[in-house]
C-alpha positions as CSV (number, residue, x, y, z in Angstrom):
1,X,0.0,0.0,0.0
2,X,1.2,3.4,-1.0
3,X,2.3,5.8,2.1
4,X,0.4,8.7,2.6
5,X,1.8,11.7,4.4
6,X,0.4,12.8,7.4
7,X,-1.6,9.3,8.0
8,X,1.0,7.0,8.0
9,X,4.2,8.5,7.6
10,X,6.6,11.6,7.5
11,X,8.3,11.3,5.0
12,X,9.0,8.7,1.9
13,X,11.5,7.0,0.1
14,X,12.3,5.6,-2.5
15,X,14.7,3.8,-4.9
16,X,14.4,1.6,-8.5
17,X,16.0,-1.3,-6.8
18,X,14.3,-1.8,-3.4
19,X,10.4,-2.8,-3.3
20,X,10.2,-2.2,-7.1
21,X,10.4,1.5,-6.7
22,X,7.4,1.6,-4.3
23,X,7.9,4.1,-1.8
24,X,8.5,3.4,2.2
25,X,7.2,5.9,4.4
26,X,9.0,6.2,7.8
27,X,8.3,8.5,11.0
28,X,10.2,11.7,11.9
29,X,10.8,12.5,15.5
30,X,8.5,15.3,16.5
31,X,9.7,17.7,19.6
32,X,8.6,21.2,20.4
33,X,12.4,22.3,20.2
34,X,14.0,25.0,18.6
35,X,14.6,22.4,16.3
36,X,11.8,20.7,16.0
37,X,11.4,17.2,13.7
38,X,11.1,17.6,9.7
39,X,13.7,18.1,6.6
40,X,15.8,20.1,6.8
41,X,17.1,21.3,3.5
42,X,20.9,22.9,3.0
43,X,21.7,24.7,-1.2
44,X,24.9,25.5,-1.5
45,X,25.4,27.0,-4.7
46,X,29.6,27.4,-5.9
47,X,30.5,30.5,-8.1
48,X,30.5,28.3,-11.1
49,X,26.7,28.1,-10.3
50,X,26.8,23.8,-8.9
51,X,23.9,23.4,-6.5
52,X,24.9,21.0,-3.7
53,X,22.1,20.4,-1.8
54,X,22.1,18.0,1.6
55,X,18.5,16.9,3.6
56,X,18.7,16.0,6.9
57,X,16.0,13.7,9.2
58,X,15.5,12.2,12.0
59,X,13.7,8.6,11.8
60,X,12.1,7.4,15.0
61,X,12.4,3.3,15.0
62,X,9.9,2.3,18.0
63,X,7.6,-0.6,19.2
64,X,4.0,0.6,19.3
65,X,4.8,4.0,17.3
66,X,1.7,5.8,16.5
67,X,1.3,7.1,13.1
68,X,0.3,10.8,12.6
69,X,-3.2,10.4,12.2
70,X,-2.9,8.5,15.8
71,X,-3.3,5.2,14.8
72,X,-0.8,2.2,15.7
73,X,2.1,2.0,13.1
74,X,2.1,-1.4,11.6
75,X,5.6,-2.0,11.2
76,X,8.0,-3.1,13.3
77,X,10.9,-1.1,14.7
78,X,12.9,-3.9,13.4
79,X,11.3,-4.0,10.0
80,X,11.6,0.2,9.6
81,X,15.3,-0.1,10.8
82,X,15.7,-2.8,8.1
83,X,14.6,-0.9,5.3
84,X,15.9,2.6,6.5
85,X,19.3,0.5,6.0
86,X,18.3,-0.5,2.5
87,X,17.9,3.1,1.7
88,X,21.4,4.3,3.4
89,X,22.9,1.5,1.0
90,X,22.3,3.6,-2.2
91,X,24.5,5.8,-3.6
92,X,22.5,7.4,-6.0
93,X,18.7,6.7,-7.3
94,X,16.9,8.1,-4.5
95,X,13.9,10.2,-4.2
96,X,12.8,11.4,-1.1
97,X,9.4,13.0,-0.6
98,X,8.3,15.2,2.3
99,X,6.1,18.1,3.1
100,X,7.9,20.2,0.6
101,X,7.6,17.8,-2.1
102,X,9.8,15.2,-3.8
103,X,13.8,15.9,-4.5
104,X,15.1,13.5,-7.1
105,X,19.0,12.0,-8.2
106,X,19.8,11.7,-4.1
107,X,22.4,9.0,-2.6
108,X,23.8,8.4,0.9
109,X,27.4,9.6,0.6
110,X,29.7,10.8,2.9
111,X,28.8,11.3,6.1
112,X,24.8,9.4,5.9
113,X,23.7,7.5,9.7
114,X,24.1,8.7,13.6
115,X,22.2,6.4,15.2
116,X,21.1,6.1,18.8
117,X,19.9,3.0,19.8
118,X,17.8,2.9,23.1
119,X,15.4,-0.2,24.6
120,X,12.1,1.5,23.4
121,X,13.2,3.3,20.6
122,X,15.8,4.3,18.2
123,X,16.3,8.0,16.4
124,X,18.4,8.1,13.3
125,X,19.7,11.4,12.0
126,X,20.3,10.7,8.0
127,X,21.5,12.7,5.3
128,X,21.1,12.3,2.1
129,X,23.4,14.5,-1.1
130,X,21.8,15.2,-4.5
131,X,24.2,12.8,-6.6
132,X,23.7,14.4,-9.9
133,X,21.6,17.6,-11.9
134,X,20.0,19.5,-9.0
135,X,16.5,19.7,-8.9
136,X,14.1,21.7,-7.1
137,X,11.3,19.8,-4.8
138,X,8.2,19.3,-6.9
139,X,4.7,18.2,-6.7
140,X,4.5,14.1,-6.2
141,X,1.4,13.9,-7.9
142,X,3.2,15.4,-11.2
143,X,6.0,12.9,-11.1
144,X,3.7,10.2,-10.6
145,X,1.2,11.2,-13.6
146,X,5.2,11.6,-16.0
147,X,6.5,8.3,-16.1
148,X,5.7,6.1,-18.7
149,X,2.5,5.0,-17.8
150,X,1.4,8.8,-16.7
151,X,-1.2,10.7,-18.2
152,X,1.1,13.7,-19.1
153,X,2.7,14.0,-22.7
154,X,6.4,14.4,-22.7
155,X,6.2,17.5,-23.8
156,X,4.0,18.4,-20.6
157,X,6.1,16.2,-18.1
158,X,8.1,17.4,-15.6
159,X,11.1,16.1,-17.2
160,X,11.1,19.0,-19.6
């Protein structure tokens, strides 16, 4: 079943190789902090006008986590934790969607997992680096209606 954000999930991944491209939605630690839970987004653009761009997370791994909407997650800690380490595997490919839409041509490199591993729960600060042409977040709903089997032409596609 497809994720939905803000019912069952976060935030979403997704890469070619792992579930057949089928997004995984995982839970964000939520605090009232000065730094409260989300993405966090960092552009750096160089002189020569390259876009680096890094997307920090935090991922809350716990037994009995409640989803969003308030209802009781129904994977495991153990399965999230095995999935979120799928993801952190891939160098390139990724596509991560959030609140501010979906960022493509991501891969954990460099510096990618802290991870603090507690008996009730776990919280997993990630960062992901755009691995190729930087672009903007976009709309999910447009990338989902531009691949092959979309309803948009490819010369109304987000591609172009």
């Amino acid at each position: 079943m497809t994720p939905l954000i803000g019912k069952d999930c976060h935030i979403i991944l997704a890469h070619p190789e792992i579930d057949d491209g089928e997004g995984y939605g995982f839970l964000l630690a939520e605090d009232q902090g000065i730094k409260s839970g989300g993405v966090q987004m960092t552009r750096e653009v160089d002189s020569g006008g390259t876009t680096r761009l890094w997307l920090h997370f935090d991922v809350l791994l716990a037994g009995r986590a409640l989803n969003p909407d308030g209802s009781l997650r129904a994977q495991t800690r153990e399965e999230d934790y095995v999935k979120l380490c799928q993801y952190l595997d891939k160098r390139g490919e990724v596509s991560i969607t959030s609140p501010a839409g979906t960022l493509l041509s991501l891969g954990a490199v460099g510096w990618t997992a802290d991870e603090r591993h507690l008996p009730g729960y776990a919280l997993i600060k990630c960062q992901f680096n755009n691995t190729g042409v930087y672009w903007p977040p976009v709309d999910p709903d447009l990338i989902n209606l531009s691949v092959w089997d979309g309803s948009l032409t490819w010369s109304s596609a987000y591609w172009r």
